[in-house]
Structures are given as structure tokens and as C-alpha cells.
LOPA-924306 format. One record per atom (N, C-alpha, C, O, CB): residue in one letter; atom name; x, y, z. Coordinates in Angstrom, 2 decimals, decimal comma, m for minus. Glycine has a CB too. Example, Ala and Ser with C-alpha at 12.3 -4.5 7.8 and 13.67 -1.06 7.14 Angstrom:
! LOPA-924306
  rest  atom       c1       c2       c3
     A     N    13,19    m5,69     7,80
     A    CA    12,30    m4,50     7,80
     A     C    13,20    m3,30     7,80
     A     O    14,24    m3,32     8,46
     A    CB    11,31    m4,47     9,05
     S     N    12,85    m2,25     7,08
     S    CA    13,67    m1,06     7,14
     S     C    12,90     0,03     7,87
     S     O    13,41     1,14     8,04
     S    CB    14,08    m0,60     5,72
***
This chain:
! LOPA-924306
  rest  atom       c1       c2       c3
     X     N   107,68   148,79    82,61
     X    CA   108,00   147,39    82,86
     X     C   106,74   146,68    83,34
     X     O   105,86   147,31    83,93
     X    CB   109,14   147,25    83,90
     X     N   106,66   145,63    83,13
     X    CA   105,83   144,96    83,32
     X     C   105,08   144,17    84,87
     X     O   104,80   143,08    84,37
     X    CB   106,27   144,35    82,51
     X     N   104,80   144,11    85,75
     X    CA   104,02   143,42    86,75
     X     C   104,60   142,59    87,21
     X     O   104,12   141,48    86,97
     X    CB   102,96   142,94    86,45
     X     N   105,44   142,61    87,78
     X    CA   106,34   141,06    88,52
     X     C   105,65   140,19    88,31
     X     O   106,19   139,51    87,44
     X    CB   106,66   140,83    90,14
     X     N   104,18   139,53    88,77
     X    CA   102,85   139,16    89,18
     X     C   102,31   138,90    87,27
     X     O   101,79   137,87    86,84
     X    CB   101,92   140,71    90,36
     X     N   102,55   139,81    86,68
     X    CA   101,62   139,72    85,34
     X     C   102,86   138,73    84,35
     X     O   103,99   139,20    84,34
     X    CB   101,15   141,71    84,51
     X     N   102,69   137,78    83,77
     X    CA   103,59   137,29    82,90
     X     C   103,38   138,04    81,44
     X     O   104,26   138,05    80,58
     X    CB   103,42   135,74    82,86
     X     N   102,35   138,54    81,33
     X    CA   102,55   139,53    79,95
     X     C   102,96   141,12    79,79
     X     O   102,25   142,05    80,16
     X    CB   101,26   139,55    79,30
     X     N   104,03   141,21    79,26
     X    CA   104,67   142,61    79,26
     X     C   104,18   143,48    79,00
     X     O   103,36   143,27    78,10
     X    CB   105,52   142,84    78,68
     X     N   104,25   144,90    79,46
     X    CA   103,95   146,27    78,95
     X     C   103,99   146,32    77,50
     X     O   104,98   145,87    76,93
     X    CB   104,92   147,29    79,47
     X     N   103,06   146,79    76,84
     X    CA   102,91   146,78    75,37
     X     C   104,39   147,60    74,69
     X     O   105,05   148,54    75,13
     X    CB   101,32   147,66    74,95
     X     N   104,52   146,88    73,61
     X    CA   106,07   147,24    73,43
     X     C   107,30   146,58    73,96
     X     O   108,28   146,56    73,23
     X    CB   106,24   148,40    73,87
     X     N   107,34   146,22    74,78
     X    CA   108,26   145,16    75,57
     X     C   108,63   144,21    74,91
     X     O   107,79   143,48    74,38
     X    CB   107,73   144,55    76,65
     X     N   110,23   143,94    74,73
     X    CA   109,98   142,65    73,95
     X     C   111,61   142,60    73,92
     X     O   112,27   143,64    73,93
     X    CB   108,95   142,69    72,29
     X     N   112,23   141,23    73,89
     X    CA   113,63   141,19    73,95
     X     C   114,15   141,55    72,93
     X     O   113,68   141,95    71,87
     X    CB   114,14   140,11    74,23
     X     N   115,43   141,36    73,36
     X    CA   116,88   141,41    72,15
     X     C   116,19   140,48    70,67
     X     O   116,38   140,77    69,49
     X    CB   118,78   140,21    73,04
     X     N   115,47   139,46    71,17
     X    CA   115,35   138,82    69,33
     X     C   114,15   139,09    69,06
     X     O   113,51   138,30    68,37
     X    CB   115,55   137,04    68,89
     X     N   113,38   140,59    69,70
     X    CA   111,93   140,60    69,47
     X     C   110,64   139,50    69,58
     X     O   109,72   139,30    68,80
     X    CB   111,95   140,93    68,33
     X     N   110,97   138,84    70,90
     X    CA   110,11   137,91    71,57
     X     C   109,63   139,00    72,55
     X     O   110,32   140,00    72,75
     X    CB   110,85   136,49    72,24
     X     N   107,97   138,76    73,41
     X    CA   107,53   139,52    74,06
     X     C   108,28   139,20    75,53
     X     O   108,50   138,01    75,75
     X    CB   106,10   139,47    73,88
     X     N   108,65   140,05    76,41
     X    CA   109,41   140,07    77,97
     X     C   108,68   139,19    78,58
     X     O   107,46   139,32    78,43
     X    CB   109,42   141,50    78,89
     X     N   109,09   138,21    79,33
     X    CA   108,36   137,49    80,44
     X     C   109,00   137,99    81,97
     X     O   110,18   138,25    82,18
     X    CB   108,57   135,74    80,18
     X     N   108,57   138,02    82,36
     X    CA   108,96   138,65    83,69
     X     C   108,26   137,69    85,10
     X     O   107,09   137,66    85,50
     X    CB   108,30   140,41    83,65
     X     N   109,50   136,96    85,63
     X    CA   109,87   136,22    86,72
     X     C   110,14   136,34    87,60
     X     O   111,32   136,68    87,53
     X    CB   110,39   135,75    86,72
     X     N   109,74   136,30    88,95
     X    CA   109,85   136,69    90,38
     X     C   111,05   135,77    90,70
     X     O   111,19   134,66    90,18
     X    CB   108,43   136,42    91,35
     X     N   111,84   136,26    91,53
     X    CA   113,28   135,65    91,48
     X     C   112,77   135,29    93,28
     X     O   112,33   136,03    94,15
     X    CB   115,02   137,00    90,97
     X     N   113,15   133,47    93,28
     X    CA   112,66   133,08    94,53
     X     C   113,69   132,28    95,28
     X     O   113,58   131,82    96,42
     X    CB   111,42   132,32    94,36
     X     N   114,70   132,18    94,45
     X    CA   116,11   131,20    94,72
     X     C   117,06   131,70    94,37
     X     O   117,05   132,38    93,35
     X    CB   116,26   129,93    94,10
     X     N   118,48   131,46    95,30
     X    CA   119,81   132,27    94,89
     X     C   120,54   131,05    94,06
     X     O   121,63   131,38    93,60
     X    CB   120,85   132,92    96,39
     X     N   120,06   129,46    93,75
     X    CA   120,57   128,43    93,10
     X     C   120,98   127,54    94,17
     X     O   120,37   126,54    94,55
     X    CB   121,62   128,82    92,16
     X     N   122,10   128,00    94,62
     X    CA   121,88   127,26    95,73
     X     C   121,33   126,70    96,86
     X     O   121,76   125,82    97,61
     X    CB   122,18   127,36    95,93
     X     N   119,99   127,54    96,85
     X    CA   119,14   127,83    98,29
     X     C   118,54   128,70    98,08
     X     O   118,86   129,70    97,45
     X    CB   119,74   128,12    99,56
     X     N   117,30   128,38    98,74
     X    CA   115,66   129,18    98,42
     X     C   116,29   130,33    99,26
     X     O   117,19   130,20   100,08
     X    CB   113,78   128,34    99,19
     X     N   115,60   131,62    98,87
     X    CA   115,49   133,50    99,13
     X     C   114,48   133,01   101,16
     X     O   113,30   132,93   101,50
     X    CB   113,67   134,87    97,04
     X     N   115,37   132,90   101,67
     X    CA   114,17   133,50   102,64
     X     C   113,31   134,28   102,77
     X     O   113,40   135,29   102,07
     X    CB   114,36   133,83   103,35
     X     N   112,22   134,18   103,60
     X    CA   111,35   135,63   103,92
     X     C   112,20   136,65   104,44
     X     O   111,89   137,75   103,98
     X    CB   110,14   135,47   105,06
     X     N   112,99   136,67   105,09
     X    CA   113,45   137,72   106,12
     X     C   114,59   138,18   104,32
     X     O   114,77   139,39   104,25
     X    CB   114,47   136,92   108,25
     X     N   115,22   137,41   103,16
     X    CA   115,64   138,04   102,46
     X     C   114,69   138,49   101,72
     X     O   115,04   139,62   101,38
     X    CB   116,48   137,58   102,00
     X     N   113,54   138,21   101,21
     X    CA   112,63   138,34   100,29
     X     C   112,00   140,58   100,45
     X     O   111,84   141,60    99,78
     X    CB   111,24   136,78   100,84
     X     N   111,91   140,00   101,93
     X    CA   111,64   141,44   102,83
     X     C   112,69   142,31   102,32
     X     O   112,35   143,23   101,58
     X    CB   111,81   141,31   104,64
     X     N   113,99   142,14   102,63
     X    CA   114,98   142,98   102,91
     X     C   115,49   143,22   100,81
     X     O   116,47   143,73   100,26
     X    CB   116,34   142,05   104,33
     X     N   114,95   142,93   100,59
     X    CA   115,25   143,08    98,80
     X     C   113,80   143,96    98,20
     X     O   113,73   144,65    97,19
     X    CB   115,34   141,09    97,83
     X     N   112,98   143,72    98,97
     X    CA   111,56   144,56    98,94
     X     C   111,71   146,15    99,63
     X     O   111,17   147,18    99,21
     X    CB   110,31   143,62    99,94
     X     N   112,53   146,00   100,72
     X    CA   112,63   147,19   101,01
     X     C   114,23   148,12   100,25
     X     O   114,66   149,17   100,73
     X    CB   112,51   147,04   102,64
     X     N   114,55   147,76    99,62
     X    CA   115,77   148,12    98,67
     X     C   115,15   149,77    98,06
     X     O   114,10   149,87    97,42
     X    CB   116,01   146,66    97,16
     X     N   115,84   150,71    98,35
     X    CA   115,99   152,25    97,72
     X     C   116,26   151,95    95,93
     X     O   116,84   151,03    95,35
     X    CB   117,64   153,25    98,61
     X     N   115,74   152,85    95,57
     X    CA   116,10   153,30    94,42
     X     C   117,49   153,61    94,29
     X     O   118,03   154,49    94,96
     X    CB   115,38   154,28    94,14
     X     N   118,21   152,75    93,24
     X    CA   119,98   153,23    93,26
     X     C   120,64   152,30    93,98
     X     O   121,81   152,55    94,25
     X    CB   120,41   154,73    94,02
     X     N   119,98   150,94    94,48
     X    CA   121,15   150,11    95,83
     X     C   120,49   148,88    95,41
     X     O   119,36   148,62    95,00
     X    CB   121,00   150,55    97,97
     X     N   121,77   148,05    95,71
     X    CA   121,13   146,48    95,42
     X     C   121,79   145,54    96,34
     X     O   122,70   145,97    97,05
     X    CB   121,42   145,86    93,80
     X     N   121,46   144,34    96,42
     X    CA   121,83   143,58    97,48
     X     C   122,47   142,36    97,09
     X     O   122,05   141,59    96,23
     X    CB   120,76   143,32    98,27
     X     N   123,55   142,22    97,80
     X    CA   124,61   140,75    97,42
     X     C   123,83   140,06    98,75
     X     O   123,49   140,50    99,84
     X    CB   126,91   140,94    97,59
     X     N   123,69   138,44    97,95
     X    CA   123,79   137,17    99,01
     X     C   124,66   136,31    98,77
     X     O   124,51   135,51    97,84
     X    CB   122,68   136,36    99,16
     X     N   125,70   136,30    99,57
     X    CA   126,38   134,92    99,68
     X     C   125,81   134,23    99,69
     X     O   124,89   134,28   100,50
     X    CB   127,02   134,55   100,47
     X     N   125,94   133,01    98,75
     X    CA   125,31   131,73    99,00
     X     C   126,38   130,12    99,17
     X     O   126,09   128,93    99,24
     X    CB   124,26   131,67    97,65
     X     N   127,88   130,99    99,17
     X    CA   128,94   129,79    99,08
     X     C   130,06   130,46   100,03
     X     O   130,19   131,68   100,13
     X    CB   129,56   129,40    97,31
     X     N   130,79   129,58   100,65
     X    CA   131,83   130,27   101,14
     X     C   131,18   130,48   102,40
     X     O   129,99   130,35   102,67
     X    CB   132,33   131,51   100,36
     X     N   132,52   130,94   103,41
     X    CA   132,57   130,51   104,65
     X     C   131,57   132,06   105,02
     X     O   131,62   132,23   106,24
     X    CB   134,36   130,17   105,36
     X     N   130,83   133,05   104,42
     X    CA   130,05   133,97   104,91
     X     C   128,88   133,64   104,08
     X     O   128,41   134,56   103,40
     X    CB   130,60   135,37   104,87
     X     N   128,23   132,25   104,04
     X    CA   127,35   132,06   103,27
     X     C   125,74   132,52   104,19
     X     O   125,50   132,57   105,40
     X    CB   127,62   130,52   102,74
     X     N   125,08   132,71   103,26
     X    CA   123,98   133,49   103,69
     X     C   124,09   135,20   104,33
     X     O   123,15   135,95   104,61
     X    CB   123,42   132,57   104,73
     X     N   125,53   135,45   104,45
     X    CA   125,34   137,22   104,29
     X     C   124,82   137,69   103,60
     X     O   124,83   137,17   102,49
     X    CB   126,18   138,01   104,09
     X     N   124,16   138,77   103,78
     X    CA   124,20   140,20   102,94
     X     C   124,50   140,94   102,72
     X     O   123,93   141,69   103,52
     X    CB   123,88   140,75   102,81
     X     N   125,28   141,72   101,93
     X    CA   125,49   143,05   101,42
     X     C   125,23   144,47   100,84
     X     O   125,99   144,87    99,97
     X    CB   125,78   142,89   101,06
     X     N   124,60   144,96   101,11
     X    CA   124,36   146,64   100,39
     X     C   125,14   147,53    99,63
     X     O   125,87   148,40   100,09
     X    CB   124,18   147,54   101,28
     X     N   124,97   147,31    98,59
     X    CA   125,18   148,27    97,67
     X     C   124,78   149,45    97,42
     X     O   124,07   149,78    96,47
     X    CB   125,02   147,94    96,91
     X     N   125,35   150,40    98,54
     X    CA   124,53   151,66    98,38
     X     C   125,57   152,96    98,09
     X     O   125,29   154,14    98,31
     X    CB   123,59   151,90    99,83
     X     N   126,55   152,56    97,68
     X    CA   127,72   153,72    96,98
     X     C   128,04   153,53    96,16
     X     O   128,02   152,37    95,74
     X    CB   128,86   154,04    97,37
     X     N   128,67   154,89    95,17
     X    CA   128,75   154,59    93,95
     X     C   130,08   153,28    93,59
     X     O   130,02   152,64    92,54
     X    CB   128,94   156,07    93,28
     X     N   131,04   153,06    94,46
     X    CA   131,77   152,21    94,51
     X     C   131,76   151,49    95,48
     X     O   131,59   152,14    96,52
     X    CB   132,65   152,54    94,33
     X     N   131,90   150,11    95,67
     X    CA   132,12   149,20    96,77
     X     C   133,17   147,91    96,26
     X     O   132,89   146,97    95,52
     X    CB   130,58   148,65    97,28
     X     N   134,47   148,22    96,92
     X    CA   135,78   146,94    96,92
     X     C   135,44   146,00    97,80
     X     O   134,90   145,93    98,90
     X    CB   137,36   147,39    97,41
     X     N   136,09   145,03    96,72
     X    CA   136,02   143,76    97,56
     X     C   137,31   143,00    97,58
     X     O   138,14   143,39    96,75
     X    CB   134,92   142,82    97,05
     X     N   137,70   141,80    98,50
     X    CA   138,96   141,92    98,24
     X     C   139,04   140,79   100,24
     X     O   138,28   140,57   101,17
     X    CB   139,66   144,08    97,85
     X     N   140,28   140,52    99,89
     X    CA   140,75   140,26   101,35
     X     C   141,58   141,12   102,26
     X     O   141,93   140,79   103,40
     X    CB   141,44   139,19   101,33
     X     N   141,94   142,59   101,49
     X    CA   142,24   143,08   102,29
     X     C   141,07   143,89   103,10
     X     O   139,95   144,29   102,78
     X    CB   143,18   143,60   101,84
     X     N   142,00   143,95   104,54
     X    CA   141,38   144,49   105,67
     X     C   140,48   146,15   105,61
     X     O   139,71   146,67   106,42
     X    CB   142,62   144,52   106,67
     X     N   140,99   146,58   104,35
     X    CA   140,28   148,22   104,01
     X     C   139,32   147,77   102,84
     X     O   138,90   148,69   102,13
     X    CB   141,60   149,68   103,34
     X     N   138,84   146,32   102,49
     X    CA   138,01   146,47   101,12
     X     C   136,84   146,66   102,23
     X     O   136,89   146,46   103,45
     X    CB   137,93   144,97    99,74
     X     N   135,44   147,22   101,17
     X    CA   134,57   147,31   101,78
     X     C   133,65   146,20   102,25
     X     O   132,86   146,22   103,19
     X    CB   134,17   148,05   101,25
     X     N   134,01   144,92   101,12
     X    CA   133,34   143,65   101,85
     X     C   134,76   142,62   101,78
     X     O   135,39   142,45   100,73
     X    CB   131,69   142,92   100,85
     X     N   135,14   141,96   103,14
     X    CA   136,04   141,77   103,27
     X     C   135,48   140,01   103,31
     X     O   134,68   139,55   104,12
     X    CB   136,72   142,67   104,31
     X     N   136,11   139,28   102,24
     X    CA   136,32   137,89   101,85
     X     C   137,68   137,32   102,29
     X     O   138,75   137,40   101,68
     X    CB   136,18   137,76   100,35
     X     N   137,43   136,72   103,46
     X    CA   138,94   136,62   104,26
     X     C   138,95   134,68   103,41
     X     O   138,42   133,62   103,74
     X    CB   138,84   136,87   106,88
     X     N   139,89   135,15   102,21
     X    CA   140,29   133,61   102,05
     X     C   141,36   133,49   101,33
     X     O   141,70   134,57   100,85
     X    CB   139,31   132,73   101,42
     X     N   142,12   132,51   101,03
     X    CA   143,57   132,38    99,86
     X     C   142,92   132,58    98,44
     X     O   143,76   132,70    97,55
     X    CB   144,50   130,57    99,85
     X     N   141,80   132,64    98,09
     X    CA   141,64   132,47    96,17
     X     C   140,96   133,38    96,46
     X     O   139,85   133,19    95,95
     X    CB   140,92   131,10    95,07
     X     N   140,99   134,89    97,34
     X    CA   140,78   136,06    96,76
     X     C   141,53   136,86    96,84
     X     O   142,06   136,82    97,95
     X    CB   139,93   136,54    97,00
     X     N   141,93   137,67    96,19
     X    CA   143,05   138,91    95,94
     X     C   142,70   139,90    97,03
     X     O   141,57   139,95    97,52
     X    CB   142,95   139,75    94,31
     X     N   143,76   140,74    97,43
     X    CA   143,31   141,52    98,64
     X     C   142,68   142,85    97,81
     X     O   142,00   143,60    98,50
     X    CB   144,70   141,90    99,84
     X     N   142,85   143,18    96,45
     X    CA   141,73   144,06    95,57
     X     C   141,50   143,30    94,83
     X     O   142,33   143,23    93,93
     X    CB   141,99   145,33    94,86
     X     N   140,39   142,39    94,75
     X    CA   139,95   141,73    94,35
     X     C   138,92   142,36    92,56
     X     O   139,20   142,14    91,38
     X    CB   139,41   141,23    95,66
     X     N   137,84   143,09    93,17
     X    CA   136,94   143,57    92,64
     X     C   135,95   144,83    93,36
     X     O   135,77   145,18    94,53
     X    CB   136,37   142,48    92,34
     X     N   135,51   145,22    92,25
     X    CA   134,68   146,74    92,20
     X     C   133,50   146,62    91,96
     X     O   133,18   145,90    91,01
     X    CB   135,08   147,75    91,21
     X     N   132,37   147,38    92,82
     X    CA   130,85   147,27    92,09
     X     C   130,70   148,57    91,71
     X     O   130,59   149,31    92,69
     X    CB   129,49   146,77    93,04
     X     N   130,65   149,16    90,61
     X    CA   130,53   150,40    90,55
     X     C   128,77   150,82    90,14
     X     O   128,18   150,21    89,25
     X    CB   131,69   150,85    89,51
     X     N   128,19   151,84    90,86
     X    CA   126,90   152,29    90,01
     X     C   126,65   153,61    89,82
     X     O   126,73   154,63    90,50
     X    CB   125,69   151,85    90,56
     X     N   126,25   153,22    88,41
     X    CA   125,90   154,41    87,58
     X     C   124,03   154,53    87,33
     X     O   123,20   153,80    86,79
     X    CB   126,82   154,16    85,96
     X     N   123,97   155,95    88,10
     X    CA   122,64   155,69    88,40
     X     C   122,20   154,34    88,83
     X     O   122,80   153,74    89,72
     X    CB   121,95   156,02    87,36
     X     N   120,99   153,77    88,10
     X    CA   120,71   152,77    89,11
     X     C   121,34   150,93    88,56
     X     O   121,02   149,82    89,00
     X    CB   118,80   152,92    89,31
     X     N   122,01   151,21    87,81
     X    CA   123,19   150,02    87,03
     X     C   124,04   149,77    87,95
     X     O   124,46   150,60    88,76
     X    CB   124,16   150,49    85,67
     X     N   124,36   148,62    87,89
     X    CA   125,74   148,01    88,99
     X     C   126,35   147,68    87,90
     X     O   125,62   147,43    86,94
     X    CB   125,61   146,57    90,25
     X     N   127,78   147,59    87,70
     X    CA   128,57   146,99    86,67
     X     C   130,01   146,15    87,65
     X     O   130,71   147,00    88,20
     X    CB   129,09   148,42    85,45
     X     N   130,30   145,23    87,80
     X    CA   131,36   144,60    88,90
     X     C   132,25   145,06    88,20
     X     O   131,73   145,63    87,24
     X    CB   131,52   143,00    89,30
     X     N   133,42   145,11    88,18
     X    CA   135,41   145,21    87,31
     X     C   136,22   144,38    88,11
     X     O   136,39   144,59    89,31
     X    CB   136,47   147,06    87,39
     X     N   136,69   143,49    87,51
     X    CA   137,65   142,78    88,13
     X     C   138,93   144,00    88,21
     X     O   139,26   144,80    87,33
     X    CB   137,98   141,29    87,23
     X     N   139,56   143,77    89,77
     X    CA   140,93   144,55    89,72
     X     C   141,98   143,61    89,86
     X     O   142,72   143,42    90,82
     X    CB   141,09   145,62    90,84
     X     N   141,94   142,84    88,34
     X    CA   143,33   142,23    88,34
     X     C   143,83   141,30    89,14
     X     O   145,04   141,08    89,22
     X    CB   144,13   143,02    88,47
     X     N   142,64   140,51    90,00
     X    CA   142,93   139,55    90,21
     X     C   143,51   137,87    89,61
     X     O   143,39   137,37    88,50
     X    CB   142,24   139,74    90,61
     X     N   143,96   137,49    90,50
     X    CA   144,50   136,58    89,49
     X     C   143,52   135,01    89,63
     X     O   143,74   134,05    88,90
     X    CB   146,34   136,38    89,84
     X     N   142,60   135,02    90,56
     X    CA   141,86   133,87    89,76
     X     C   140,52   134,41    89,47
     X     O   139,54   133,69    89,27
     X    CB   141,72   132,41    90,60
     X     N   140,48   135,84    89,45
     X    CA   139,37   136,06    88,07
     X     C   137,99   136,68    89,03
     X     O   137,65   136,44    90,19
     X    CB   138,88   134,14    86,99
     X     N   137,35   137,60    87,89
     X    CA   136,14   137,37    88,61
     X     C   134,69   136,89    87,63
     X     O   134,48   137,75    86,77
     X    CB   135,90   138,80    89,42
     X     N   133,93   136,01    87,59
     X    CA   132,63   135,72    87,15
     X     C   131,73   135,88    87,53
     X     O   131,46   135,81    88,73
     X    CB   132,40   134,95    86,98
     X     N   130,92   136,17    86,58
     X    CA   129,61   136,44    86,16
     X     C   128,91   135,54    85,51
     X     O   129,08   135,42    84,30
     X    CB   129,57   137,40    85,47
     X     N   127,78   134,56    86,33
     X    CA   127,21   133,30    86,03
     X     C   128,22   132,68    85,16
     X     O   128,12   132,75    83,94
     X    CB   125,80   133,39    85,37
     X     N   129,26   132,04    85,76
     X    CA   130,08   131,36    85,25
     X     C   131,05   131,28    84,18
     X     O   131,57   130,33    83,59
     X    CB   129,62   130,78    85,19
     X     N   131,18   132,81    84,07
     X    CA   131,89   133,05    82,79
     X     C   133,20   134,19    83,17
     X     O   132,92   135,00    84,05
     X    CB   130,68   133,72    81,57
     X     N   134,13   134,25    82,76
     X    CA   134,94   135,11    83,29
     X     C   134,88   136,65    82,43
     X     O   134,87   136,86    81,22
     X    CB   136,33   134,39    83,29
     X     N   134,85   137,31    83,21
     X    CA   134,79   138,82    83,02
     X     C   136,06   140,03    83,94
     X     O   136,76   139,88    84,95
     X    CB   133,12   139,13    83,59
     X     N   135,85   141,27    82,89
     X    CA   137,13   142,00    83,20
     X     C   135,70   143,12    83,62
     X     O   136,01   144,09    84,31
     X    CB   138,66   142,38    81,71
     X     N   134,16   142,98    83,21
     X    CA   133,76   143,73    83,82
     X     C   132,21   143,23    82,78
     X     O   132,18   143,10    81,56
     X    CB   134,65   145,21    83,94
     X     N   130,94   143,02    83,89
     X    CA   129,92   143,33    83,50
     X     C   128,83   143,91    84,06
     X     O   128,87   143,80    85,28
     X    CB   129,69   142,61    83,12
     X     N   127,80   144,54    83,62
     X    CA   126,93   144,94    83,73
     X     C   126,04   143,67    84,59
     X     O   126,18   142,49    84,27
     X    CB   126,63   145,48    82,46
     X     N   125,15   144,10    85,69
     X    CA   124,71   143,20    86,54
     X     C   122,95   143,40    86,25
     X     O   122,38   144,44    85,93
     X    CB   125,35   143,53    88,14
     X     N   122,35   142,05    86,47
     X    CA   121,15   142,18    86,74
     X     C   120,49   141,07    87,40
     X     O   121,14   140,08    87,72
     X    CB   120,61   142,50    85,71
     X     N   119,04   141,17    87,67
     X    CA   118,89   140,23    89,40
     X     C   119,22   139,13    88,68
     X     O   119,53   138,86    87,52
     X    CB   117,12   140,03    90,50
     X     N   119,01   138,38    90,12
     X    CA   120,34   136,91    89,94
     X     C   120,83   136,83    89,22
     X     O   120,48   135,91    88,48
     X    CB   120,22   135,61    89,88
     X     N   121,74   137,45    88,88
     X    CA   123,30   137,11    88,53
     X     C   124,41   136,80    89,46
     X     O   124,82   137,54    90,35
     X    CB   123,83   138,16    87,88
     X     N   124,81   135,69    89,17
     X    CA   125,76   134,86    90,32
     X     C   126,86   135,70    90,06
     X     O   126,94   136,14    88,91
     X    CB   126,15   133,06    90,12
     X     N   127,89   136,09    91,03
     X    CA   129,07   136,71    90,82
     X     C   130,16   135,84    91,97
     X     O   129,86   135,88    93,16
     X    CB   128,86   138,47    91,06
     X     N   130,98   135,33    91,67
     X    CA   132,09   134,03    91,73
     X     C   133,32   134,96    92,03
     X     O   133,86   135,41    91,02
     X    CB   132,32   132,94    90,07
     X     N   133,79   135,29    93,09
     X    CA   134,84   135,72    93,62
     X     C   135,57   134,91    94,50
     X     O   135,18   134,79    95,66
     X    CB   134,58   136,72    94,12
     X     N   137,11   134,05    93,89
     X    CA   137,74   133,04    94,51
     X     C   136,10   131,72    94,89
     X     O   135,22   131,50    94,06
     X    CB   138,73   133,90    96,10
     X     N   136,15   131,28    95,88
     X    CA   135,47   129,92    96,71
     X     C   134,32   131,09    96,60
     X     O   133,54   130,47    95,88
     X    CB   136,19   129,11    98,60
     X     N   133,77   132,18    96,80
     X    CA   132,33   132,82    96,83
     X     C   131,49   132,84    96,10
     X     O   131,78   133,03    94,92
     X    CB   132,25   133,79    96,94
     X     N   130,34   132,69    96,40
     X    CA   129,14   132,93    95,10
     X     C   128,96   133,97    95,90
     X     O   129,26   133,85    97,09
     X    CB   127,66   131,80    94,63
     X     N   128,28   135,56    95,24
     X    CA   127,25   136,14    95,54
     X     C   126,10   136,26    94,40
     X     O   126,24   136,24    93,18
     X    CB   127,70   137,28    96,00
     X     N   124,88   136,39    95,19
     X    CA   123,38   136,52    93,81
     X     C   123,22   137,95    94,24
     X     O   123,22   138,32    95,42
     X    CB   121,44   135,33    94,03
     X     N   123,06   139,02    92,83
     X    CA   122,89   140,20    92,73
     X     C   121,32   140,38    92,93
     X     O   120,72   139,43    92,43
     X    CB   123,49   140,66    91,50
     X     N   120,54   141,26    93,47
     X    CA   119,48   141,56    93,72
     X     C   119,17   142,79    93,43
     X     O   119,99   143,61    93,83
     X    CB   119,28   141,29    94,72
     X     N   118,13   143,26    92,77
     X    CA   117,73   144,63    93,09
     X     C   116,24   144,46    93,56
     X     O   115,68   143,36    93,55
     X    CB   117,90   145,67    91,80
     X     N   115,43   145,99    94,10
     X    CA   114,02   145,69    94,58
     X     C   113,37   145,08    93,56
     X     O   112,53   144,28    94,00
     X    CB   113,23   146,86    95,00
     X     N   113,44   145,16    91,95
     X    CA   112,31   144,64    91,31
     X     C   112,08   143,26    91,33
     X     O   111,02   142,70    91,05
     X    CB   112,30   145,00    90,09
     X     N   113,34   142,63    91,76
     X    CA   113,35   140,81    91,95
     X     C   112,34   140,26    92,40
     X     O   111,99   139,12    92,08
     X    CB   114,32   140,18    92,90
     X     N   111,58   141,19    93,40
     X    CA   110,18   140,27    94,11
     X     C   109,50   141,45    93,42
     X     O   109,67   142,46    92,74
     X    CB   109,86   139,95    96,20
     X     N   108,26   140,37    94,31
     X    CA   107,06   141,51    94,42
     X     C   106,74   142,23    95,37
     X     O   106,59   141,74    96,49
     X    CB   105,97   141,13    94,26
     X     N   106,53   143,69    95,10
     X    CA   106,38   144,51    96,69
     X     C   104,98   144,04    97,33
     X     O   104,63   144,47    98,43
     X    CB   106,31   146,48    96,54
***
């Protein structure tokens, strides 16, 4: 992969329509600039774990760790990140990772879960990607988002 820092890709690199990779330091969750103290804490991210920021909703500016192979979300009191509101399901949703992939699954909630604004029964995640649970935004992070 290519140089956070370098805008020209590793030789060979090149998208889905065979354009060369540009590669962008992720400095904003959309709603609101990445702090230093988040910028840090996404820099120090393990191999295999990634980081949710609220950026909407009444736990805006939390963080989250993704560091098991499963993590529920949900309003009930046993999910692992607990979204205490009416437009989230008490099993709301799943982050599951496989090796170092996050993939979310909606569990059948009934107002849905999205992925940059689109509704999904389950996708594959990568940095900033907004994920829309009831009134919540979270922005998906992994370490490569900045620069170390």
C-alpha cells in the first residue's frame, strides 16, 4: 500500500476501473474535524481493531474499540455498546471481524442499519465509513486512516 503522505501508489495499485490508488489521510468524521487526542488514539490502533466515533447523537464524540471478533450494539443493557434511545433496537447490530475486516450485520432491526447512507443487511467497512444506527452516526477508523 501506498504512503498515507505519498499521493502516488505502490506500483501496481490501481482501482476497481483500473485508475492508479490515491491515498488520503482521513482528517474529518463529516461532521467535525478528528481531534489530536483522536488522531493519536487511531495511530495507536493494534493490528485487527478499529475505532468507532460518534459524531451524532446524545454520545457524540465517544469512542469505541473494536477489538473482538464480535461487538453488539443495541439499547439493550447487555449490548456491548449501549445506544440508550427509541430508534434503536435493543439488538440492534453486529461488528463482526474477520482477521483484520470489520463487516457490521444489521440484527433485524426495524429502522435499519446504514452504511454512508444507504441501507444495508450487512457491509464490509472501511475508514470513514459513516454507520447510521437509529439518531447515531458512527465514522469507522482503522490505524491506516492517519499517518503514524
Amino acid at each position: 500500500m501506498a504512503d498515507m503522505t505519498d499521493p502516488i501508489p505502490s506500483a501496481g495499485e490501481t482501482t476497481i476501473i483500473g485508475l492508479p490508488a490515491i491515498h488520503i489521510p482521513i482528517t474529518s468524521t463529516g461532521d467535525r474535524p478528528l481531534t489530536t487526542e483522536d488522531l493519536e488514539t487511531i495511530a495507536r490502533l493494534s493490528s485487527g481493531t478499529a475505532l468507532l466515533i460518534s459524531t451524532r447523537g446524545a454520545v457524540s464524540g465517544s469512542r469505541y474499540l473494536l477489538d473482538e471478533d464480535e461487538v453488539t450494539v443495541g439499547r439493550d443493557s447487555r449490548a456491548d455498546i449501549l445506544l440508550d434511545d427509541s430508534t434503536v433496537s435493543r439488538a440492534h447490530a453486529v461488528f463482526r471481524r474477520t482477521g483484520d475486516t470489520f463487516t457490521v450485520y444489521d440484527s433485524g432491526s426495524l429502522n435499519g442499519t446504514y452504511v454512508n447512507r444507504q441501507r444495508v443487511d450487512h457491509k464490509e467497512l472501511h475508514n470513514g465509513d459513516e454507520i447510521m444506527i437509529g439518531k447515531f452516526r458512527l465514522v469507522f477508523f482503522t490505524k491506516s486512516a492517519v499517518v503514524s
